[in-house]
C-alpha positions in Angstrom: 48.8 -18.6 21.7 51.4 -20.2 19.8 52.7 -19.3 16.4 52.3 -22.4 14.7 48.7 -23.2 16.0 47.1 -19.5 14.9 48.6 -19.8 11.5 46.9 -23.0 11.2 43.6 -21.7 11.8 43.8 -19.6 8.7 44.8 -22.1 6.1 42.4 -22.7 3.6 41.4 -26.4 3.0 42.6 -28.6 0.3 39.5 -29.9 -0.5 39.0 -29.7 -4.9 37.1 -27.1 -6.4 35.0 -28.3 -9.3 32.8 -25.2 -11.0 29.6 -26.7 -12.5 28.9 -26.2 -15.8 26.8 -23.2 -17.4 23.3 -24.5 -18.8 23.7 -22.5 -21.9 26.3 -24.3 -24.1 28.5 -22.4 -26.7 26.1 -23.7 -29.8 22.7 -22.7 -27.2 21.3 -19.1 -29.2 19.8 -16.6 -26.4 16.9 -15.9 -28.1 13.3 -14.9 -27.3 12.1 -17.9 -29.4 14.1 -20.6 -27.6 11.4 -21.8 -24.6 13.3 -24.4 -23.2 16.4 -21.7 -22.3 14.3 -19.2 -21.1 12.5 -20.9 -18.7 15.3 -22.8 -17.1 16.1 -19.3 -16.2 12.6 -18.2 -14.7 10.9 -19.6 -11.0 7.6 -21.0 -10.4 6.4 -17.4 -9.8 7.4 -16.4 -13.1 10.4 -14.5 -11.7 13.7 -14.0 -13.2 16.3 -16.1 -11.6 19.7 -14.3 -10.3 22.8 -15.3 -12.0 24.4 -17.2 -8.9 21.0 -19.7 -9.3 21.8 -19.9 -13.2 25.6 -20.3 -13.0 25.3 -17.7 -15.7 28.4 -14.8 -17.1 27.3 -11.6 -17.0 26.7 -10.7 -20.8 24.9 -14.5 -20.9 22.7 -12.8 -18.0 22.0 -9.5 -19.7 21.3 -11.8 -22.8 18.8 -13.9 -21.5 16.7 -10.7 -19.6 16.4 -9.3 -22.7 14.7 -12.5 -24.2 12.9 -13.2 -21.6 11.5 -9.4 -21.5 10.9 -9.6 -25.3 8.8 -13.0 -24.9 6.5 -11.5 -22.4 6.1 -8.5 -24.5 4.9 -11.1 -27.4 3.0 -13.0 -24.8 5.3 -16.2 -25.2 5.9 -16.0 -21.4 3.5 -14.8 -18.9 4.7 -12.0 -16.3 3.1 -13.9 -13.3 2.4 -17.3 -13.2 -0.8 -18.0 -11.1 -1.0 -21.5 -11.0 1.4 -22.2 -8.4 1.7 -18.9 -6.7 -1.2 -18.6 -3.5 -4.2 -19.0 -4.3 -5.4 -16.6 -1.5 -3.5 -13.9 -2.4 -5.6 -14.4 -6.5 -8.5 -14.6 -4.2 -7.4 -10.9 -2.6 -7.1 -9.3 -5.8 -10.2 -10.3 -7.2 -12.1 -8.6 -4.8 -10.3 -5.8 -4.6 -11.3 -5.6 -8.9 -15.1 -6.4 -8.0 -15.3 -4.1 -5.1 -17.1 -0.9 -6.3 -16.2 2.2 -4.4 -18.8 4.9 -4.2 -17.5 8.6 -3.1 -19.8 9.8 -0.3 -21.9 13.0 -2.1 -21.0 16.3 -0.4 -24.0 18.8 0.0 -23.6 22.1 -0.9 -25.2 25.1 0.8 -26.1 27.5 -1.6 -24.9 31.0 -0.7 -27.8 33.4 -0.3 -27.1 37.0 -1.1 
């Protein structure tokens, strides 16, 4: 293989690089009381999204789960959110909750002495 053509194949592209901006701005408080922040930060399922999603920093990350913990605590946020995750799987956990489960009675001889 010649030279030229292998050190070709490892040249990076020239194409621009352009990092997005972060959704929290520098006058945006991370605080538990700010709703709109917090749940630009949370899925459908109520789950905390990762900091590549966010386009966050790491201390605006650690920031943020902090809030967000602190408004579920104070029921501003709920854990899960039901109404878009499956309904089956609702369905499933209900009747595990109404299902009563009986222990089978275990007869005892009574020792004769």
């Amino acid at each position: 293989m010649d030279k030229s053509k292998y050190k070709r194949l490892f040249l990076k592209s020239k194409k621009s690089f352009r990092r997005s901006l972060s959704p929290i701005q520098s006058g945006d408080r991370i605080d538990y009381k700010n709703m709109s922040l917090l749940s630009r930060c949370i899925s459908q399922q109520g789950k905390i999204l990762s900091r590549r999603v966010n386009r966050l920093t790491l201390k605006q990350h650690r920031l943020i789960t902090i809030a967000i913990k602190q408004a579920r605590i104070l029921s501003l946020l709920p854990f899960v959110n039901w109404k878009t995750s499956d309904k089956n799987e609702k369905k499933k956990i209900e009747k595990r909750k109404s299902t009563t489960r009986t222990t089978p009675r275990v007869l005892k001889k009574k020792n004769k002495n």
